[in-house]
C-alpha positions, -999 to 999 in steps of 0.1 A, spaced: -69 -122 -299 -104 -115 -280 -122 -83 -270 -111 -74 -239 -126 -46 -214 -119 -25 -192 -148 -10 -168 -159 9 -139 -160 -5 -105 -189 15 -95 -209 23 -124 -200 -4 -148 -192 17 -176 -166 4 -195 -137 29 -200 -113 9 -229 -121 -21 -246 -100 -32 -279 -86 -69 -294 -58 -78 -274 -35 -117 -263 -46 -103 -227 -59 -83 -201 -30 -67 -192 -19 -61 -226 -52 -39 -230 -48 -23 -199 -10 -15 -205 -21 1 -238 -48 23 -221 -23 32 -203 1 44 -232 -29 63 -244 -30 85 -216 -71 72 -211 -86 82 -177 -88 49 -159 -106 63 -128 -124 43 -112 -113 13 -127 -126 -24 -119 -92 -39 -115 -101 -65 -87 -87 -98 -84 -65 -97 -117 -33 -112 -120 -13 -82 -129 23 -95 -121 45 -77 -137 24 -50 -153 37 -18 -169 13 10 -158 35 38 -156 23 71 -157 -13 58 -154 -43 75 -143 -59 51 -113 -78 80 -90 -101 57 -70 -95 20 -94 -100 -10 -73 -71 -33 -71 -84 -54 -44 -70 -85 -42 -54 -87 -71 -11 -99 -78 8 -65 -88 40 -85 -80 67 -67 -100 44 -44 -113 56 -7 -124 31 18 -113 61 46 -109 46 84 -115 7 70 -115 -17 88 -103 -44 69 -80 -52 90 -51 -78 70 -33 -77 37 -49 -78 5 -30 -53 -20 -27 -66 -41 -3 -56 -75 0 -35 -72 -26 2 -86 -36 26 -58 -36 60 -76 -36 86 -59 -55 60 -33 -67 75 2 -73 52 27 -66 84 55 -73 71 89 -72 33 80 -72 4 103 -61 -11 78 -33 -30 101 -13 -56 84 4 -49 48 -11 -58 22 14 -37 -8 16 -58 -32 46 -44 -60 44 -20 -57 12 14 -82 11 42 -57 9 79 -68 4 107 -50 -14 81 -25 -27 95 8 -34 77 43 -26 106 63 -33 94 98 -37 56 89 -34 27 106 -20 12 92 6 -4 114 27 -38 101 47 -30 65 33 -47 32 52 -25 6 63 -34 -27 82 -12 -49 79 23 -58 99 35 -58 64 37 -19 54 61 -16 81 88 -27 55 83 3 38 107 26 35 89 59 46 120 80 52 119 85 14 88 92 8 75 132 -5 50 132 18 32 111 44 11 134 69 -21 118 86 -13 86 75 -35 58 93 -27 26 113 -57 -1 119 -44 -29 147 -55 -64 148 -75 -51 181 -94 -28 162 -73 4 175 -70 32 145 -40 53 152 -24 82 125 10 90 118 27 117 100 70 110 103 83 77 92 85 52 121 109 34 137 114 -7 133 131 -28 155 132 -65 149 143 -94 174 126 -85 199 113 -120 210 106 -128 174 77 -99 176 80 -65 161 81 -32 179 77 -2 161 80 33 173 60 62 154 51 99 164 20 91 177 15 54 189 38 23 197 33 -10 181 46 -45 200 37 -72 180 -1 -65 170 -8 -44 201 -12 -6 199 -3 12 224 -11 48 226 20 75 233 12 86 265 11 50 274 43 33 285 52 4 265 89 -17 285 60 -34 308 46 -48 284 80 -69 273 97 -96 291 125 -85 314 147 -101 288 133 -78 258 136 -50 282 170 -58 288 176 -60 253 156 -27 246 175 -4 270 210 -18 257 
């Protein structure tokens, strides 16, 4: 065993420390101890298959690091950053993800089954796996395009696949057709092939 520490990604000041095989094991005992992780330096960590349950995360940085079948069910990390970062099979069930931003995160399979995640950042084709239908709440969240267009939406959004290989999704605010986004007063069929149009009106 070896002294391992957790610390502040802004300040530096270290929140847990304590003799453990590994990282993760001291984290998932901070965790266990209910000790207020905000802030947390959590960046680039290889925290596959973590158990952080119940966890206090408001604001921890988790950029770019593997949360691949991690459990971060009921946490509570409004504002943290998961940018970059692996998110397959990661269940984020009933979390409070308010403001979280996700630019560029890997999602697949991850669940945010009752979740917060009101005025969360997403930019990545990715996050359009999610399922949003089931989330509490997801007012104001925002889109950033490849283009550099920054769009909100508030109602879960509609995916359709097969178009031409390229996605299309539909939200209450903006269209998305492949990695262009196209405002809602803008009309989006001239922009596909007369085949994909076709195969969009049926």
């Amino acid at each position: 065993m070896k002294i391992h520490a957790i610390h502040s990604a802004t300040t530096g000041a270290m929140l847990f420390e304590g003799r453990y095989d590994s990282f993760t094991d001291c984290l998932e005992q901070a965790v266990q101890l209910r000790v207020l992780l905000n802030g947390a330096d959590l960046r680039n960590r290889n925290l596959s298959n973590v158990c952080l349950d119940d966890g206090l995360f408001a604001g921890a940085d988790f950029s770019g690091s593997n949360l691949t079948g991690a459990n971060l069910s009921e946490t509570s990390m409004p504002g943290a950053s998961f940018e970059n970062t692996d998110l397959y099979n990661t269940c984020f069930a009933y979390a409070d993800l308010r403001g979280c931003r996700f630019n560029n995160a890997n999602f697949g399979a991850t669940d945010i089954t009752g979740a917060d995640i009101s005025q969360a950042h997403f930019a990545a084709l990715s996050c359009f796996s999610l399922d949003f239908i089931h989330t509490a709440a997801m007012a104001e969240c925002r889109y950033s395009g490849e283009d550099g267009a920054s769009v909100t939406f508030s109602e879960p959004p509609i995916v359709v696949r097969g178009l031409g290989r390229r996605l299309m999704v539909l939200t209450d605010s903006f269209w998305l057709h492949g990695t262009v986004v196209i405002p809602c007063q803008k009309q989006f069929l001239p922009l596909l092939s007369p085949a994909e149009t076709a195969k969009f009106n049926g």
